[in-house]
C-alpha positions in Angstrom: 0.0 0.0 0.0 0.8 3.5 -0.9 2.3 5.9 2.0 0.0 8.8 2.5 3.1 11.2 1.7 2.6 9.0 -1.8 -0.8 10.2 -1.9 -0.7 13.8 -2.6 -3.1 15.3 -5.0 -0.6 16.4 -8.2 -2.0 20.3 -8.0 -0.2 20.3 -4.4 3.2 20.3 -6.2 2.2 23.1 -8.4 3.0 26.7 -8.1 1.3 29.5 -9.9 1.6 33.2 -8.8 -0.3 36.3 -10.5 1.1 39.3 -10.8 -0.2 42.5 -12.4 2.6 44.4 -13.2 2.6 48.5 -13.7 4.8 48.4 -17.3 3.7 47.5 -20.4 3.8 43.7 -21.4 6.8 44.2 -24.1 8.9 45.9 -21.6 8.2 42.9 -18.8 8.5 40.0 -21.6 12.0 42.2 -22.4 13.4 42.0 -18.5 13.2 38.3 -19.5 15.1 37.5 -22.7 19.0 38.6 -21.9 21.3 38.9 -19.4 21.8 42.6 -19.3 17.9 42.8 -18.5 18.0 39.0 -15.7 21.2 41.0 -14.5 18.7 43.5 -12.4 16.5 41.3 -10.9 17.0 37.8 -11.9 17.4 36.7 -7.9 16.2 37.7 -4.7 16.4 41.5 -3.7 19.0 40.5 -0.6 20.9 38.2 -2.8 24.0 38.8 -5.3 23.7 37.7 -8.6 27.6 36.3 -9.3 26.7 35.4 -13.2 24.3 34.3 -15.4 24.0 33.7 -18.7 21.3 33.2 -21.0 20.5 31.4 -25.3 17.4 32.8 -25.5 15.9 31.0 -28.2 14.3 27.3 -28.3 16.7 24.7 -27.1 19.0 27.6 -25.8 20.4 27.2 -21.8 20.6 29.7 -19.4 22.4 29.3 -15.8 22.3 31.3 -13.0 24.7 31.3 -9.8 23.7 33.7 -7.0 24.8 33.8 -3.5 22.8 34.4 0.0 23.6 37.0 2.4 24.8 34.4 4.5 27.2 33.1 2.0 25.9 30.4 0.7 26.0 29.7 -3.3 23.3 28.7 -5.7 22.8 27.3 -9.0 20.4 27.1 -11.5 20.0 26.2 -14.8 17.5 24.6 -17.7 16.6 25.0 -21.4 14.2 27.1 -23.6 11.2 24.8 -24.5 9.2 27.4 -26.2 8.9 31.3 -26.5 6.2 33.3 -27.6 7.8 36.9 -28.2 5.6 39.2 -25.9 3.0 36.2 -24.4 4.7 33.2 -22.9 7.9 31.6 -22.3 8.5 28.1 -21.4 11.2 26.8 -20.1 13.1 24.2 -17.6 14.5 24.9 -14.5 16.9 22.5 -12.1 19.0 23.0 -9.5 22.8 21.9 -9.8 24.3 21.1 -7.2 23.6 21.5 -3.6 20.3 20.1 -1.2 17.9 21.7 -3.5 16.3 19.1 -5.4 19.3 18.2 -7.0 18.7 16.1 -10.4 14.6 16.9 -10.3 14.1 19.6 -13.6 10.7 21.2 -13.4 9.1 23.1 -15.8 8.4 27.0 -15.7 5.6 28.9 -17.7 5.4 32.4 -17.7 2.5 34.5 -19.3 2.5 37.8 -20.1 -1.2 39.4 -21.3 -2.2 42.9 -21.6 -4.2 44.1 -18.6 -5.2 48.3 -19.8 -1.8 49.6 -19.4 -0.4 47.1 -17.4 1.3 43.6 -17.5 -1.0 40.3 -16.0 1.7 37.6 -15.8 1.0 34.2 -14.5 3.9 32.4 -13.6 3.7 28.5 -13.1 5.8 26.1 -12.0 6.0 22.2 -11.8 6.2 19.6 -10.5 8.0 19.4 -7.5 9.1 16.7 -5.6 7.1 17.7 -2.3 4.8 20.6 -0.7 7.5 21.7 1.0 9.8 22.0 -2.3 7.0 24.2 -3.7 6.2 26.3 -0.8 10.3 27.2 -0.2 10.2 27.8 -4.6 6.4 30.0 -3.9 8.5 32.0 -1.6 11.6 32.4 -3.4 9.9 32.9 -7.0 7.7 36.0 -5.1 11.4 37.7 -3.8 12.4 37.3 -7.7 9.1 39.1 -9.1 9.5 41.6 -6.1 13.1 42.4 -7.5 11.3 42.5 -11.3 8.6 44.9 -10.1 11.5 47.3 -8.4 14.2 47.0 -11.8 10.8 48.1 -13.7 10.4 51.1 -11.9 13.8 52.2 -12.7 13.7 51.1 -16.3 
């Protein structure tokens, strides 16, 4: 028989977050396509982006390596699975290295849809290995759009 930890329902290792952004949806779907945009605000606010680097196209990689405040290092990377120029970009995500999730690639959807002169974007993410995994990724993927929200005002 099944352990009830086996027995989650698979939308409880989902993440989707809603956003309406104040910028228009071609500047927000811009902040995501290169590094010199992801350079501003691709990581937490409180958190130093040490490089990343980014094929934006289908089948193109991007990486990213940030460090905490405390010191500690991340790293991130996937692949371009599909991009829509100015509505949606798909794409994998998996950590390398480290107690993340090592080895488990998710898959990231963003969508970006007019909203009177603002951005609506849904961001969704699966599927992780546990609630917990999610709820750590729901509160780190919030700091990231936090920090794209901020760079936007400045753009």
């Amino acid at each position: 028989m099944a352990d009830a930890a086996e027995l989650q329902n698979p939308s409880d290792l989902e993440l989707t977050i809603t956003r309406t952004i104040n910028a228009p949806r071609a500047l927000v779907f811009k902040m995501w396509t290169a590094p010199e945009h992801l350079t501003h605000w691709f990581c937490p606010p409180d958190f130093t982006l040490e490089s990343i680097t980014v094929d934006f196209k289908p089948g193109g990689a991007w990486h990213l390596h940030m460090s905490s405040p405390d010191g500690n290092s991340y790293k991130m990377g996937g692949a371009y699975r599909g991009i829509v120029a100015d509505e949606q970009i798909v794409m994998t995500q998996k950590w390398l290295g480290g107690t993340n999730d090592p080895d488990v690639e998710t898959l990231i959807t963003v969508d970006f849809a007019d909203q009177d002169q603002k951005t609506a974007l849904t961001f969704h993410h699966a599927v992780f290995e546990s609630k917990s995994s999610r709820d750590s990724h729901m509160g780190g993927w919030n700091k990231f759009l936090d920090h794209l929200e901020r760079a936007l005002e400045n753009a």
